[in-house]
SEDREN-513946 format. One line per 2 residues: number of its first residue (from 0); their letters; for each residue x, y, z of N, C-alpha, C, O. Coordinates in steps of 0.2 Angstrom, whole numbers, padded with zeros to 4 digits. Atoms other than C-alpha are relative to their C-alpha. Layout:
BEGIN
NUM = a = X:Y:Z:X:Y:Z:X:Y:Z:X:Y:Z  ...
END
This chain:
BEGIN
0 = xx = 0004:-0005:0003:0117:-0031:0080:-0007:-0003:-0002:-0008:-0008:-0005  0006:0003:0005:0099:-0031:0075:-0003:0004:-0003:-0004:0010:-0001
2 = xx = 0005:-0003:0004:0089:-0025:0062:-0007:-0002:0000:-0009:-0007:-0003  0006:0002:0001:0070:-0024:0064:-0002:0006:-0008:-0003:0012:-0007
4 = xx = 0003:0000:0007:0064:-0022:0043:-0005:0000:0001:-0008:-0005:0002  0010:0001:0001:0046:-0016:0041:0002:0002:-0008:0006:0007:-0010
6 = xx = 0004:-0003:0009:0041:-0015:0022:-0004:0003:0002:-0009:0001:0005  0005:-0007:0001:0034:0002:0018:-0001:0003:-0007:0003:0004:-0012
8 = xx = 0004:-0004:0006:0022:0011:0006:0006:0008:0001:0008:0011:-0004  -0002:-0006:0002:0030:0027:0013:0004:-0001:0008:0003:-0006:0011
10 = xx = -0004:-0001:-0007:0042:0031:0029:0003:0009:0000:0003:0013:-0004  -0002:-0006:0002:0049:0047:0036:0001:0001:0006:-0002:-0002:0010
12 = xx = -0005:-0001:-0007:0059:0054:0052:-0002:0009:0000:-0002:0013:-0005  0000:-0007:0000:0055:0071:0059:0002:0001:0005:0002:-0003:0010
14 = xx = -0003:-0001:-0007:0064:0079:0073:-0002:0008:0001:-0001:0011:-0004  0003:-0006:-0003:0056:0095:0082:-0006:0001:-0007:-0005:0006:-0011
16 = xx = 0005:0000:0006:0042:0093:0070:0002:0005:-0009:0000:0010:-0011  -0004:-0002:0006:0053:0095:0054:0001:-0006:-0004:0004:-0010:-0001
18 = xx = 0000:0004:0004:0054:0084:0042:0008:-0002:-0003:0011:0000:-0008  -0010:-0002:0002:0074:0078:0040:0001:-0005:-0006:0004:-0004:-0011
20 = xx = 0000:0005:0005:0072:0060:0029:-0007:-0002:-0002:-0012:-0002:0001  0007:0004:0005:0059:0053:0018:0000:-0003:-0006:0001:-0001:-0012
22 = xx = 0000:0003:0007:0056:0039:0008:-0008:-0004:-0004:-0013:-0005:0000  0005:0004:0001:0043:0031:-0002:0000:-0009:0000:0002:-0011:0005
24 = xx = 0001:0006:-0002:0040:0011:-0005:0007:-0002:0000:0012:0000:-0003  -0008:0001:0000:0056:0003:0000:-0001:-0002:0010:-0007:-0001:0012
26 = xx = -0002:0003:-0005:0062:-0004:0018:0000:0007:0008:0004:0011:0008  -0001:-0004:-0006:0061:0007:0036:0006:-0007:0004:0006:-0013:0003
28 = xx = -0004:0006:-0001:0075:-0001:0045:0002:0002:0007:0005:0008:0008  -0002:-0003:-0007:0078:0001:0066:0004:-0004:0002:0004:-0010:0004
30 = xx = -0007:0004:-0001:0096:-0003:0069:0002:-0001:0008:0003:0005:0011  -0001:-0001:-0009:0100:-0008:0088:0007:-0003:0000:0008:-0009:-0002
32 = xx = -0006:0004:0000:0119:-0010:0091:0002:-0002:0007:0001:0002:0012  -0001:0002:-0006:0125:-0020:0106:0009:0002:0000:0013:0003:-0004
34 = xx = -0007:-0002:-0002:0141:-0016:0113:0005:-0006:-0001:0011:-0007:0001  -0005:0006:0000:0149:-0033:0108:0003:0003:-0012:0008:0003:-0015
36 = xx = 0002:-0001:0007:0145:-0027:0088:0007:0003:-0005:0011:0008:-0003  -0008:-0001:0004:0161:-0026:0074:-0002:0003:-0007:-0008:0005:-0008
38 = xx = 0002:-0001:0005:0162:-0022:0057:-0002:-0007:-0002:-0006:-0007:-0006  0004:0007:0002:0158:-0042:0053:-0008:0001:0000:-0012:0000:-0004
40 = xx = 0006:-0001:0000:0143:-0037:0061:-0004:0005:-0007:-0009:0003:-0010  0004:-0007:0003:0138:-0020:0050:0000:-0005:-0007:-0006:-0006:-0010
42 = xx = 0002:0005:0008:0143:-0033:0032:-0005:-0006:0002:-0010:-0008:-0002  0005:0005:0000:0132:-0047:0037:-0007:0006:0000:-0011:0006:-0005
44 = xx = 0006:-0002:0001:0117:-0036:0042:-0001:0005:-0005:-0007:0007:-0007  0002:-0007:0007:0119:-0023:0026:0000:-0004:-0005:-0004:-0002:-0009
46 = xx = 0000:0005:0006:0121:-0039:0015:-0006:-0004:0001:-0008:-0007:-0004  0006:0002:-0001:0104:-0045:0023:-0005:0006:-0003:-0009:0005:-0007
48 = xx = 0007:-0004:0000:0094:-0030:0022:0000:0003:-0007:-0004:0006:-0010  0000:0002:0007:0100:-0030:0005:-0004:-0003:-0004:-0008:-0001:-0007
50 = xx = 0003:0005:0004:0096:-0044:-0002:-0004:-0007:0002:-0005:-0011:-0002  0005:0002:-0001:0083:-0052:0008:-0005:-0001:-0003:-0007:0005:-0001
52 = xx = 0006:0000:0004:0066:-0055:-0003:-0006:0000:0006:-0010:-0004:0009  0006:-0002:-0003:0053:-0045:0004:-0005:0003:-0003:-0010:0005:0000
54 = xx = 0004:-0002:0007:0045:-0041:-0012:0000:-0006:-0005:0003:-0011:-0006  0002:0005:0003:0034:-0048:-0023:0005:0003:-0007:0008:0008:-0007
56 = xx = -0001:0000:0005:0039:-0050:-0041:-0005:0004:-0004:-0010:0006:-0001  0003:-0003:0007:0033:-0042:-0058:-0007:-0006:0000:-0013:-0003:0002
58 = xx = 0006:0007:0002:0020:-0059:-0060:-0005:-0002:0009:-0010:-0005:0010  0005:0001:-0008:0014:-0057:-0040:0003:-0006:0004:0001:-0007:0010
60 = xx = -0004:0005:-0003:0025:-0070:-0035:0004:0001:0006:0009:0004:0007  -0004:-0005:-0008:0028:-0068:-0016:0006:-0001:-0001:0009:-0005:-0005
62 = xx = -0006:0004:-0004:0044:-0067:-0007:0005:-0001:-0005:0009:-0006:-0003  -0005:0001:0005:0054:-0066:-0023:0004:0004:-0001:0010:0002:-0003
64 = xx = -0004:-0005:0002:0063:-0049:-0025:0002:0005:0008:-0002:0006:0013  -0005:-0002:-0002:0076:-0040:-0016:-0003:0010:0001:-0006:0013:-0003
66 = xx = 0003:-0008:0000:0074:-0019:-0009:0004:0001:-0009:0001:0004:-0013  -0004:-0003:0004:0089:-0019:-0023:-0004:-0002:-0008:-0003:0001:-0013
68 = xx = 0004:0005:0004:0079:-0030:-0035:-0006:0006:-0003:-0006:0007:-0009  0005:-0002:0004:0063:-0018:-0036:0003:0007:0000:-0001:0011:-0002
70 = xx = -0003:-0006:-0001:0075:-0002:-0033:-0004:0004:0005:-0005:0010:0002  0004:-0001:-0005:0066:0002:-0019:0004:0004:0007:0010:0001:0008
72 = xx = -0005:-0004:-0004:0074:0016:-0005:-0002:-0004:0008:-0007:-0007:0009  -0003:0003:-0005:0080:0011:0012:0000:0008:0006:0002:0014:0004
74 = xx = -0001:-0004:-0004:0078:0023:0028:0001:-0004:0005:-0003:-0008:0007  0000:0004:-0007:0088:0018:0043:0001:0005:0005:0004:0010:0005
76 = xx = 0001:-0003:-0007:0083:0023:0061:0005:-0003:0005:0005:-0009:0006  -0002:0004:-0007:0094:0022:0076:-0005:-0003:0004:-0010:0000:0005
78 = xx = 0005:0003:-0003:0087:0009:0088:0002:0000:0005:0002:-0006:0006  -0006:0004:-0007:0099:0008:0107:-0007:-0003:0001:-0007:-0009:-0001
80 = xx = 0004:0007:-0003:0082:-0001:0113:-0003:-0006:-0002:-0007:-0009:0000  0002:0007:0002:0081:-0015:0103:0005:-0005:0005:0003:-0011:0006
82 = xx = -0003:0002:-0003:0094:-0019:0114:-0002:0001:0009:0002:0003:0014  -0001:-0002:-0008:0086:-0019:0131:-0003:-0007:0004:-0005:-0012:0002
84 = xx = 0003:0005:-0005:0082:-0030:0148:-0004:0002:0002:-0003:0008:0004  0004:-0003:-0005:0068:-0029:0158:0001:-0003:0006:0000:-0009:0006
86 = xx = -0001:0001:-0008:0071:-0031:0178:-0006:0003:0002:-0006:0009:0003  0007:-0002:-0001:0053:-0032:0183:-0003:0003:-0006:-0003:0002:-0012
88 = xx = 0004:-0004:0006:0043:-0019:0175:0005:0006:-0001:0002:0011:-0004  -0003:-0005:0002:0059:-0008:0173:0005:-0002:-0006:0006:-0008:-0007
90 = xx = -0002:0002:0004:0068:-0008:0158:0007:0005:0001:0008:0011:0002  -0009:-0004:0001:0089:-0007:0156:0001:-0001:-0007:-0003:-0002:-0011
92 = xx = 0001:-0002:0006:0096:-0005:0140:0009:0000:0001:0012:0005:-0001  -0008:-0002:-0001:0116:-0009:0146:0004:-0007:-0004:0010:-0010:-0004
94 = xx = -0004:0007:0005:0118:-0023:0134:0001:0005:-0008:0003:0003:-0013  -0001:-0004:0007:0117:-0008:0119:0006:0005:0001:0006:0008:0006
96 = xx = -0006:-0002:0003:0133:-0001:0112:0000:0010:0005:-0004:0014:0003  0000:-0008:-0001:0137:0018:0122:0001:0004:-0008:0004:0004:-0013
98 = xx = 0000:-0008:0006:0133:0034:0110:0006:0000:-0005:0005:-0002:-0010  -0005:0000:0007:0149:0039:0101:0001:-0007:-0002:-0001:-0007:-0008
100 = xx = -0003:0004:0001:0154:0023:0100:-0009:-0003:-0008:-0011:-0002:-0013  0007:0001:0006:0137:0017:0092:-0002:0004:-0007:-0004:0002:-0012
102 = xx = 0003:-0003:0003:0135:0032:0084:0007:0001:-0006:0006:0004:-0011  -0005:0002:0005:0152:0027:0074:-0003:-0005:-0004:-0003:-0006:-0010
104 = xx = 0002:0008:0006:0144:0009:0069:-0006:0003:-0003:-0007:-0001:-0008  0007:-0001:0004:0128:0018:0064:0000:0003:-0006:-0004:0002:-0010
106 = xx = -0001:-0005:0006:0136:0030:0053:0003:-0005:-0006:0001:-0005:-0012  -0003:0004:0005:0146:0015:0045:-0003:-0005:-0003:-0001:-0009:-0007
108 = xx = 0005:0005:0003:0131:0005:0042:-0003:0004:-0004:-0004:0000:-0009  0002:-0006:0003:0123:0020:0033:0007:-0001:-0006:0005:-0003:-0011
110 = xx = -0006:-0001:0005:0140:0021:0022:-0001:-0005:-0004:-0002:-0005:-0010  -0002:0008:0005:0141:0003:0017:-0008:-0002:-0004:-0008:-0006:-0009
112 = xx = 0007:0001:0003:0121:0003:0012:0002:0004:-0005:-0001:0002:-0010  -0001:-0004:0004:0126:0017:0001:0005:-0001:-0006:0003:-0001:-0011
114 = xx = -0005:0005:0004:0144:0010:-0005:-0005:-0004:-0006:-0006:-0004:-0012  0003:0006:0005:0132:-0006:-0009:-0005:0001:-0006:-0005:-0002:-0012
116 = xx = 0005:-0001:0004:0117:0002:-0018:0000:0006:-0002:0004:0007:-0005  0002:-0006:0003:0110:0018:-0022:0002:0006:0005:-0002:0006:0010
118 = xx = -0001:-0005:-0006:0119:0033:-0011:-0008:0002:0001:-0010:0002:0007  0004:-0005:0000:0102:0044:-0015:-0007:-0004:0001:-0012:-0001:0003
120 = xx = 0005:0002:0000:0091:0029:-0013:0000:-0001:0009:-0005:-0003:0012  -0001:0000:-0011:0098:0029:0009:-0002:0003:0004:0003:0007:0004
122 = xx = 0001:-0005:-0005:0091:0039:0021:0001:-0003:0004:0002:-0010:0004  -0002:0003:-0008:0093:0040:0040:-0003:0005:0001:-0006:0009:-0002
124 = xx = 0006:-0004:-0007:0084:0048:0056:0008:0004:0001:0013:0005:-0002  -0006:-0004:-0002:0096:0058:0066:0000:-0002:0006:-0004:-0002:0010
126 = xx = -0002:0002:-0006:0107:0049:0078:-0001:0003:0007:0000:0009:0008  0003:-0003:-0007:0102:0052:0096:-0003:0004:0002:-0002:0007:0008
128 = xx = 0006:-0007:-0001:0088:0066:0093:-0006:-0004:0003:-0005:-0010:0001  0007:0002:0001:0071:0061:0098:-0003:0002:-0005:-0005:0007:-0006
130 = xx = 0003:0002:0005:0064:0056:0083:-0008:-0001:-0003:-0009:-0007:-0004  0005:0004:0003:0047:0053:0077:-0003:-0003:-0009:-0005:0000:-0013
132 = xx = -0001:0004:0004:0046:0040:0064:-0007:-0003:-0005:-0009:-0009:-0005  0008:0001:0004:0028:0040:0052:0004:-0007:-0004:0010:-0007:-0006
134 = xx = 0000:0003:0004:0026:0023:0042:-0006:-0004:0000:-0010:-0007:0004  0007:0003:0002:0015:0016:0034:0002:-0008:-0003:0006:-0008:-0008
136 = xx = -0001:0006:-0002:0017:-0002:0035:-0003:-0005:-0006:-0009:-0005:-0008  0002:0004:0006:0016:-0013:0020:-0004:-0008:0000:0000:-0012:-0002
138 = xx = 0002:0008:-0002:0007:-0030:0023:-0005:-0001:0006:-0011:-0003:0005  -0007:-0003:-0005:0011:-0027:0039:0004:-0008:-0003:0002:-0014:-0003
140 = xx = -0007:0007:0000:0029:-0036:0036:0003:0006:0005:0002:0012:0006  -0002:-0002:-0005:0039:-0033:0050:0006:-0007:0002:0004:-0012:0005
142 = xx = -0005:0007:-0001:0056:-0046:0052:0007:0002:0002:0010:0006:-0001  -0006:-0002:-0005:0069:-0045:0064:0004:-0004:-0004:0002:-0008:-0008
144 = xx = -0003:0003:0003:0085:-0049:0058:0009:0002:0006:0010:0007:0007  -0004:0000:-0005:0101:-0052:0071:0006:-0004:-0005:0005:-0007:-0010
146 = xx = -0006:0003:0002:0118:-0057:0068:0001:-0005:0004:-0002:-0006:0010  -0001:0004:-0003:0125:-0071:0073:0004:-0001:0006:0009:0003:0007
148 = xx = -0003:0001:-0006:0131:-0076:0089:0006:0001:-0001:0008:0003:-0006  -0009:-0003:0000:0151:-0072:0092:0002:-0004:0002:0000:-0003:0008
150 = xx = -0006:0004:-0003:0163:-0086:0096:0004:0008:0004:0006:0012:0000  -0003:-0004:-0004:0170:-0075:0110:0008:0000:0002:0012:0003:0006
152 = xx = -0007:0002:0000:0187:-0083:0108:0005:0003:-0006:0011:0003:-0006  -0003:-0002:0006:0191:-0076:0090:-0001:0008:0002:-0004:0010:0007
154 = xx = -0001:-0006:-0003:0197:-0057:0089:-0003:0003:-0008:0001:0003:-0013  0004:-0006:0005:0183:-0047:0077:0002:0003:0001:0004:0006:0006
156 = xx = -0001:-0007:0000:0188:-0033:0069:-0003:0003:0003:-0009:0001:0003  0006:-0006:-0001:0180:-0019:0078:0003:0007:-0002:0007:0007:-0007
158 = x = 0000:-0005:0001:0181:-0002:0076:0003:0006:0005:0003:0011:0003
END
């Protein structure tokens, strides 16, 4: 699973030029699920995008405070092509998790960000619409965040 984290002044997901989520400063979050991805995976990446320090402090102190830390809202975007390959100049995208099934891990990484922090501070895009995704880029910060590799001999929860 990976999460690419931009720190945002404002963020906001529109589908057929309608406005469905929006948040102000706080975290845009593009989640890409590979078809390997469990619930191990959704608590490791929700316990990062938690409590990673992407914010400064009260004193200007980089790199000290947490989205939970400055209470700061969270918008996450489905992403299947963070998961792709390129073959030449063509791009595949068959190392990312198929639709329902994705669209099960997506909804439950959305839960568990909620479960952990503020239900009202979580938005989402809408899984597998065409999206356009306005943000305004804080910094620019921008940091990829992947789980770890799989011992492919143990038997991860999945879903």
């Amino acid at each position: 699973m990976k999460a690419l984290v931009q720190r945002v002044t404002a963020a906001s997901v529109l589908v057929n030029n309608e406005v469905i989520s929006t948040i102000g400063k706080g975290l845009c979050v593009f989640i890409g699920i590979s078809r390997e991805d469990t619930l191990e995976d959704i608590r490791y990446i929700v316990r990062k995008i938690l409590n990673v320090k992407f914010f400064d402090d009260e004193k200007d102190k980089k790199w000290s405070n947490s989205v939970m830390d400055k209470q700061y809202e969270i918008l996450c975007v489905s992403q299947f092509t963070l998961y792709h390959v390129l073959k030449g100049n063509k791009i595949d995208f068959h190392k990312a998790m198929a639709g329902e099934k994705a669209n099960l891990l997506f909804s439950h990484i959305v839960d568990e960000l909620r479960a952990k922090y503020k239900p009202e501070f979580v938005k989402d895009g809408l899984f597998g619409a065409m999206m356009q995704v306005k943000i305004e880029n804080d910094g620019p910060v921008t940091i990829e965040i992947e789980t770890p590799k799989k011992d492919t001999s143990n038997n991860a929860e999945s879903i």
